[in-house]
C-alpha positions in Angstrom: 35.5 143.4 -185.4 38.2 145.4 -183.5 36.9 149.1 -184.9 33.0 147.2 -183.1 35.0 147.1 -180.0 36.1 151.0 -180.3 32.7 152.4 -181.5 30.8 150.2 -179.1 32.4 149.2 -175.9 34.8 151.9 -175.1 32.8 154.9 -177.1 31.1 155.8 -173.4 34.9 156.2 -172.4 36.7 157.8 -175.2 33.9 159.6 -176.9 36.7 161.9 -178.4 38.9 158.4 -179.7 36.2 157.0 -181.5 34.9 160.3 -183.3 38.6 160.9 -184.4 39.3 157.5 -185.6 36.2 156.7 -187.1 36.9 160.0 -189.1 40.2 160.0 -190.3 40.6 160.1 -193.9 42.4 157.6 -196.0 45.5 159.3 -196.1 45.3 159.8 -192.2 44.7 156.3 -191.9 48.6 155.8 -193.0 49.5 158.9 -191.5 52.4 157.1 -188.7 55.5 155.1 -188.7 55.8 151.0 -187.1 58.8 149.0 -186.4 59.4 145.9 -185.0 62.1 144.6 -183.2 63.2 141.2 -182.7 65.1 140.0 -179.6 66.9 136.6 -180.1 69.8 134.7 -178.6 73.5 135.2 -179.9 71.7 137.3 -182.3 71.8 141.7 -182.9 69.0 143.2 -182.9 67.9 144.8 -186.2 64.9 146.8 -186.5 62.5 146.5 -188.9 60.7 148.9 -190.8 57.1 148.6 -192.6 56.1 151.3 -194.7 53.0 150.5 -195.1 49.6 148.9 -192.7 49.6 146.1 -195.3 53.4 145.3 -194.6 52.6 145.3 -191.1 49.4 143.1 -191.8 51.8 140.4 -194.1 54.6 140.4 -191.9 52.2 139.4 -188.6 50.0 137.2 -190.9 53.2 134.7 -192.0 55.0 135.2 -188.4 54.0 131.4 -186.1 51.9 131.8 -183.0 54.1 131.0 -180.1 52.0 127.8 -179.7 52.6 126.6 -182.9 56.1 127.6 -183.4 59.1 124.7 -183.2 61.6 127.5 -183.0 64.8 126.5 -180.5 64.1 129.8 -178.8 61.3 132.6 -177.5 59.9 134.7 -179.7 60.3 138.1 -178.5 58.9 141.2 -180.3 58.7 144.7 -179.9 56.3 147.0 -182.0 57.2 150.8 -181.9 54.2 152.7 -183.4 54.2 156.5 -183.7 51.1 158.7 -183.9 47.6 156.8 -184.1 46.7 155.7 -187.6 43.8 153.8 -187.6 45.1 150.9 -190.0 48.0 150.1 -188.3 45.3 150.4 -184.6 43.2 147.6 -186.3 46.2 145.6 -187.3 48.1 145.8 -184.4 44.9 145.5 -181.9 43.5 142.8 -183.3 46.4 140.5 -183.8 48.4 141.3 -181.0 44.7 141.2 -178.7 45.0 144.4 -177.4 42.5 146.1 -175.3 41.5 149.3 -177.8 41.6 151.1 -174.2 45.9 151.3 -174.7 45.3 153.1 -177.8 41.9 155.1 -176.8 44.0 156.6 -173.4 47.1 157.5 -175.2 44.5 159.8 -177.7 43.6 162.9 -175.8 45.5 166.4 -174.7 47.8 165.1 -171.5 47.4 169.0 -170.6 43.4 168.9 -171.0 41.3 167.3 -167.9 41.0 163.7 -168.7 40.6 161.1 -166.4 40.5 157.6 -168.1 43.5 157.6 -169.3 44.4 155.9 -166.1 42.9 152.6 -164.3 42.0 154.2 -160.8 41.1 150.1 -159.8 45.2 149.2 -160.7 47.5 152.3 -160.4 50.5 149.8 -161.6 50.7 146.9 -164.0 54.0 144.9 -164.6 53.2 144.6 -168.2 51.8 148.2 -169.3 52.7 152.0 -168.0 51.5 155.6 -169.1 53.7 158.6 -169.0 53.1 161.9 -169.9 55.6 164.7 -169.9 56.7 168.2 -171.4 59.3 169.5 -173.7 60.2 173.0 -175.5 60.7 173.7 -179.1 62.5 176.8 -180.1 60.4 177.3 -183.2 57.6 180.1 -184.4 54.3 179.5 -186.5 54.4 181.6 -189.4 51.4 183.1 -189.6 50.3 186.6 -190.4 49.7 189.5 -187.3 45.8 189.5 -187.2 45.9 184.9 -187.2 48.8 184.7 -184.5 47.4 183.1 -181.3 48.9 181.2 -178.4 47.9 177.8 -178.9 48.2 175.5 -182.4 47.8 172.1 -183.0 50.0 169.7 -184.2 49.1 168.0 -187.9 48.4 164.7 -186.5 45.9 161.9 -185.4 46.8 162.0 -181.7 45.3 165.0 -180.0 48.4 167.1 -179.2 49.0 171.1 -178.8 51.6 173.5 -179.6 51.7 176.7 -176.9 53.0 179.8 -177.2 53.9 183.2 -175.7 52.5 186.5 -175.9 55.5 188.2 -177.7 53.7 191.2 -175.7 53.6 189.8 -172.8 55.7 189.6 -169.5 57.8 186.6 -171.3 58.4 185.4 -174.5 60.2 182.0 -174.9 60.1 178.8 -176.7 56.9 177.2 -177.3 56.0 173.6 -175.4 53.9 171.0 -176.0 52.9 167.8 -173.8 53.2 164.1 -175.0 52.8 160.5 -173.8 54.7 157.4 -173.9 52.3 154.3 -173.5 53.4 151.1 -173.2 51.8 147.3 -173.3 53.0 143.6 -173.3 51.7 140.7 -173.5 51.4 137.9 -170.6 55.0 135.9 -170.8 54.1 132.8 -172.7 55.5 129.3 -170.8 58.6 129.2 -173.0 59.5 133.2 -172.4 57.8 134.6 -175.6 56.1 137.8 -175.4 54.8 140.5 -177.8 55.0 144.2 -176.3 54.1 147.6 -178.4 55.4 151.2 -177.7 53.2 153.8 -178.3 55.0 157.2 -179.1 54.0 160.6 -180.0 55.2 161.6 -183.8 57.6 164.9 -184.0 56.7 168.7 -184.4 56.5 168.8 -188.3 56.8 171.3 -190.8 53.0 172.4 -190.9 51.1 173.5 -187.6 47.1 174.1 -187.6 45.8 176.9 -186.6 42.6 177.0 -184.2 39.7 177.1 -184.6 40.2 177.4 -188.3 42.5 174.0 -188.7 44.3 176.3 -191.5 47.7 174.8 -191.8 50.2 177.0 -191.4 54.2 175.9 -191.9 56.6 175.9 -188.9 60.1 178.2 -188.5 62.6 176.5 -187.0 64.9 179.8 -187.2 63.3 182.7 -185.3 62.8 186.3 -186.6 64.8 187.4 -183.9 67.4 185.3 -182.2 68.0 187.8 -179.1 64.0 187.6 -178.4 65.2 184.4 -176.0 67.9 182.9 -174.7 69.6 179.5 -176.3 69.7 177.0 -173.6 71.0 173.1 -173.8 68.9 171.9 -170.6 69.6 167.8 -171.6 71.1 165.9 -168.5 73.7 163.6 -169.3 72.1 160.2 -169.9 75.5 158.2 -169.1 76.4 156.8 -165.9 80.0 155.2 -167.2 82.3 155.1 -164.2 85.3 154.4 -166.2 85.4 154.5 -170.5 85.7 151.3 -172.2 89.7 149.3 -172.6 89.1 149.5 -176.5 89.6 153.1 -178.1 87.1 152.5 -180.8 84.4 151.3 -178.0 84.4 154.2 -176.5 82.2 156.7 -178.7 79.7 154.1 -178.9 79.5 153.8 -175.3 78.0 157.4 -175.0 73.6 157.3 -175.6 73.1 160.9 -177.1 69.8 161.4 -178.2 69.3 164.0 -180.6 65.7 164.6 -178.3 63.9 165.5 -182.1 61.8 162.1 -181.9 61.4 159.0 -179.3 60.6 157.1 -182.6 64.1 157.7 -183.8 65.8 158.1 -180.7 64.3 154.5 -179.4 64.9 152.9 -182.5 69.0 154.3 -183.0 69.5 152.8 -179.2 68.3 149.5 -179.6 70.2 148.9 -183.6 73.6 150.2 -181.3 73.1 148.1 -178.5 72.7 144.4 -177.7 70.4 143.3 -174.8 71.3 142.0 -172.3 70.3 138.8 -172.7 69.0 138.1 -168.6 66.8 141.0 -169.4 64.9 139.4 -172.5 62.4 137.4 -169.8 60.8 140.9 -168.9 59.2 143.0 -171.4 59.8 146.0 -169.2 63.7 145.8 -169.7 63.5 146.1 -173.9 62.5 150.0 -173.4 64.9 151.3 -170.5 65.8 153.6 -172.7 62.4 155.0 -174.3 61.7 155.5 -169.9 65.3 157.2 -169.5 64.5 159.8 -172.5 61.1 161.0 -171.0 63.0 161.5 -167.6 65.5 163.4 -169.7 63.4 165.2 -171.5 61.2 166.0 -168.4 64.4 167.3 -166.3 65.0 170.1 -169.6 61.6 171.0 -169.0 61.4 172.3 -166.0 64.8 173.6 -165.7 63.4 175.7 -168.2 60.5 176.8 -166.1 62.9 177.8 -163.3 65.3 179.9 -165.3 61.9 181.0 -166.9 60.9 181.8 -163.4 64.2 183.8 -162.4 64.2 185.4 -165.9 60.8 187.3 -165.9 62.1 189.4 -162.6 65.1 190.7 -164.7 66.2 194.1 -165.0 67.3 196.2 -167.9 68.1 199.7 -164.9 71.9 197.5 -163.8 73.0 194.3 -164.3 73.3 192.3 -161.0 74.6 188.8 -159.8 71.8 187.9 -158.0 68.2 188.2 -160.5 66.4 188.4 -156.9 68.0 190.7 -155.4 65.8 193.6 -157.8 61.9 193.0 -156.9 61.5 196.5 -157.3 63.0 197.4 -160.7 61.9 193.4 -162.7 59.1 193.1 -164.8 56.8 192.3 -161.3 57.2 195.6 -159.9 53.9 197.5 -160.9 50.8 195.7 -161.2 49.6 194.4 -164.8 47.2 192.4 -165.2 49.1 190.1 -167.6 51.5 188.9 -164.5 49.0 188.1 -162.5 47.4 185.9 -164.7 50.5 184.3 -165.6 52.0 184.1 -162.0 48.5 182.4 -160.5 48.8 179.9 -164.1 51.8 179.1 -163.4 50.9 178.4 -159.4 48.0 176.3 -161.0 50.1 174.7 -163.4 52.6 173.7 -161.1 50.5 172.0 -158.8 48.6 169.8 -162.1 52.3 168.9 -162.9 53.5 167.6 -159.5 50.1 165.2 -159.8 51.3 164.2 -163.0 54.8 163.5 -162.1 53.9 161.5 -158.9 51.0 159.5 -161.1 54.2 158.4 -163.4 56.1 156.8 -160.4 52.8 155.5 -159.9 52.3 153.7 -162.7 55.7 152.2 -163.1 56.0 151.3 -159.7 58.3 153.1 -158.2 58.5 153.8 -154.5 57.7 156.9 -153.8 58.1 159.4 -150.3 56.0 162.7 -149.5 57.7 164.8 -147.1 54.4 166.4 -146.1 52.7 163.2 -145.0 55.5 161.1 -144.9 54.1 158.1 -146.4 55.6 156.0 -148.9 54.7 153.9 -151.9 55.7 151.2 -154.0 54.7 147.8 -154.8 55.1 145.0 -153.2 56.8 141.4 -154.5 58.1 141.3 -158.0 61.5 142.8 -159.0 62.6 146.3 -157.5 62.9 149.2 -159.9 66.4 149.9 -161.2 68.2 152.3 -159.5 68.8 155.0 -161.8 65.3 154.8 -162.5 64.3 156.2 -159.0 66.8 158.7 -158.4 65.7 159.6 -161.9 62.2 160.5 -161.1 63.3 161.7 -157.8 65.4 164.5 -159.3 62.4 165.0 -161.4 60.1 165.4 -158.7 62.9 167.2 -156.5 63.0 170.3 -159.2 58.8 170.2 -159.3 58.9 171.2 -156.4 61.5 173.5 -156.4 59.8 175.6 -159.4 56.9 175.5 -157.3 58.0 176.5 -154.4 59.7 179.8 -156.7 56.5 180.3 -158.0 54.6 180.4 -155.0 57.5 182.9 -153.4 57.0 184.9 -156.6 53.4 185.3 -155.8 53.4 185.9 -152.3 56.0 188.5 -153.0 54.3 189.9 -155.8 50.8 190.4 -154.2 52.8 191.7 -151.1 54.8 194.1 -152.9 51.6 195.6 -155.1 49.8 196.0 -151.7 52.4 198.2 -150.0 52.6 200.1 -153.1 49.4 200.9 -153.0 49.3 202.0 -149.8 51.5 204.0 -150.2 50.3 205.5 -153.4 47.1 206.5 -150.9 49.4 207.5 -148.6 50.8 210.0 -150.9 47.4 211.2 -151.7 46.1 211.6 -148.6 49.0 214.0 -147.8 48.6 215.7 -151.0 45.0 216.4 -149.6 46.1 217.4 -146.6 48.4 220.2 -147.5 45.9 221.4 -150.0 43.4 221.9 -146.8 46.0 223.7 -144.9 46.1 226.5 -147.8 42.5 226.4 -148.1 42.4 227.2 -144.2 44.9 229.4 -145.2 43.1 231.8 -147.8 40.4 232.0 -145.6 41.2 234.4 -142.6 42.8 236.4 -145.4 40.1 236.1 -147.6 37.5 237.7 -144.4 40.3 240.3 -143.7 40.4 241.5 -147.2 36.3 241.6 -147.0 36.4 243.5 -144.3 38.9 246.2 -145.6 37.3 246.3 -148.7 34.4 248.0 -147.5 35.9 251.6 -146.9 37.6 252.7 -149.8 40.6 254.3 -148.1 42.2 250.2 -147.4 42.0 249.3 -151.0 44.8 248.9 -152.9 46.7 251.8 -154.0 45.0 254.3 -151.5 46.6 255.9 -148.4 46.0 253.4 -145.9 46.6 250.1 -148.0 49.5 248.8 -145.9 47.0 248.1 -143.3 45.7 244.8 -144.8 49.1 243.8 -144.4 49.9 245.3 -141.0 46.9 242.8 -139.9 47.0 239.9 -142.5 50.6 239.4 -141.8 50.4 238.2 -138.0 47.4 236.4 -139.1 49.4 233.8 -141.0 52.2 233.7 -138.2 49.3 232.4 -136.2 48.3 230.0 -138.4 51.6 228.7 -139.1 52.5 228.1 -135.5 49.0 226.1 -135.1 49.2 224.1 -138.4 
């Protein structure tokens, strides 16, 4: 009944969803990881792990509606489902009664056009958000000379991409990829039990496919040549501890360090170290703090790594120098190529799609929100306010956007400037070139006609009696000439 609903209602929507789930193969159908987590009074949280869709399937079948339940407490769950198998879809979908749209949006490329991945008729709802961000992997795809290309896909069901640099080309750094986070609850029942699933992307694996061919190809996480690129650790700190705990042995634990590898893992580690706090278990929302704090983590690496990417493409190998700006002249932007163009207007382009997509994630988890062009602001109004660190979070985020843009557009400007004076004066040059070549052409020719003329009698020629003559003449002849030219 559920796979009805995908192939039927929401096909027109999610043509690419539908295809892709109705074809995966049995092995693909398992192809993801689930967990569930249970939030309960005077209790820890311990996550649980299914290894299978028919775990998953048991474990919901034998678990009491909230209706029929005579538990002393809520029943509060969260699912945490990585990649997009389709057994664990149907399972999930259909008990839980989730719209197949949650699943069918988190699907496609977050760096291809798509435009249903959002509700344009509700931009924010309490109980379900979207993210979609970027992150770097310093890895290659091992693949032979004449099969290299700059784009791979990643051996998965979700539809997610791999980039890479020209190792040619005006930079060569790690490769990047773009992900989502989705996230859905269900309405709060009258006694405070809710269900809520976390949809994550799965990590770069060991295996890569190669386009158009789908050839897998295996992934190297140690480079052929560490020097190609610079090591960076671009990670904010995520703790905001104003003091370390009283107890000694509290106070390694009080540190979140996410080894940024996979939200699956990272999400789960966080909530089997920590308790929650219990005035927090009445909203959904609160249970994955940290899954929103990692993509704003993860986000702020990114494009710190775009600036220094940005500052690191006008470097020069002529002198070393303090300031990386300060040598427009001698950097990689000083001639024109067409391989900088195309990636400085990219980049301009890509910029500008990123901003959208940063301001669209406020957006959706209803955050307020100030332009400085138009200055308008956003949020939503009623219901609790956004936690603090959340807004200066996405601020910062959108602070540094802005910032690489701004360097990009400079870069631009600058460079399109800087090729246009040079070739002006390259024509310049030229045209003086010409010009001195007309002055000895004007030059030869009185000399030339005096020469004519002597040559007639044969006592002027060269060699003959009266042969310092042609000189007697030619000589003021060019005194002339150099006075008036």
């Amino acid at each position: 009944e559920y796979m009805n609903l995908i192939q039927n209602q929401i096909q027109p929507l999610f043509p690419n969803f539908a295809t892709a789930v109705s074809g995966q193969s049995p092995a693909d159908r398992e192809l993801g990881r689930c967990a569930v987590v249970e939030f309960r009074q005077e209790f820890a949280q311990q996550p649980s792990s299914f290894k299978s869709s028919i775990e998953l399937r048991q474990y919901l079948s034998i678990s009491p509606s909230p209706a029929n339940t005579s538990q002393d407490q809520p029943r509060r769950r969260l699912f945490i489902l990585e990649d997009l198998p389709r057994n664990y879809i149907l399972t999930l979908g259909s008990w839980l009664r989730i719209p197949p749209s949650f699943f069918a949006g988190h699907y496609d490329d977050p760096a291809s056009p798509t435009f249903n991945h959002r509700n344009p008729f509700e931009r924010h709802r309490k109980s379900q958000f979207r993210l979609r961000y970027g992150t770097s992997h310093r890895v290659e795809v091992d693949v032979p000379l004449h099969k290299r290309s700059n784009i791979y896909a990643f051996n998965t069901n979700v539809c997610r991409y791999l980039h890479a640099y020209d190792p040619k080309g005006p930079l060569y750094d790690e490769m990047r990829s773009h992900h989502i986070v989705s996230f859905w609850s269900s309405p709060v029942g009258i006694d405070g039990s809710w269900d809520a699933v976390l949809l994550v992307d799965p990590p770069l694996t060991e295996l890569a496919k190669c386009l158009p061919s789908m050839e897998l190809a295996p992934v190297r996480r140690e480079l052929q040549d560490e020097s190609s690129m610079p090591k960076h650790y671009l990670y904010p700190e995520m703790n905001n501890l104003q003091e370390l705990p009283e107890e000694v042995s509290e106070r390694a634990s009080a540190f979140e360090c996410p080894k940024y590898n996979s939200m699956f893992d990272d999400a789960l580690n966080d909530l089997a170290s920590r308790n929650q706090d219990f005035g927090e278990l009445d909203n959904p929302m609160a249970v994955v703090k940290f899954p929103r704090k990692l993509v704003i983590g993860i986000m702020l690496a990114f494009l710190r790594h775009r600036y220094l990417n940005l500052l690191r493409i006008q470097k020069t190998h002529v002198k070393l120098s303090q300031n990386p700006r300060s040598s427009f002249s001698e950097g990689a932007l000083s001639s024109w190529h067409e391989e900088s163009f195309d990636y400085i207007v990219g980049a301009c382009a890509a910029m500008k799609e990123l901003i959208r997509e940063m301001e669209e994630n406020m957006v959706a988890l209803g955050l307020p929100m100030e332009n400085g062009n138009t200055g308008w602001k956003s949020g939503v109004a009623g219901g609790p306010r956004p936690p603090q660190w959340e807004i200066d979070g996405w601020i910062s985020v959108l602070d540094l956007a802005h910032t690489v843009d701004w360097l990009t557009n400079s870069l631009a400007t600058g460079y399109l400037q800087y090729i246009s004076i040079q070739e002006a004066r390259v024509s310049n040059g030229i045209a003086k070139s010409l010009s001195k070549i007309t002055v000895l052409t004007m030059l030869f020719i009185p000399l030339s006609t005096v020469a004519s003329i002597f040559s007639m009698g044969g006592d002027f020629l060269p060699g003959n009696s009266r042969a310092w003559v042609y000189w007697v003449v030619s000589i003021p002849v060019l005194m002339m000439l150099a006075c008036l030219y």
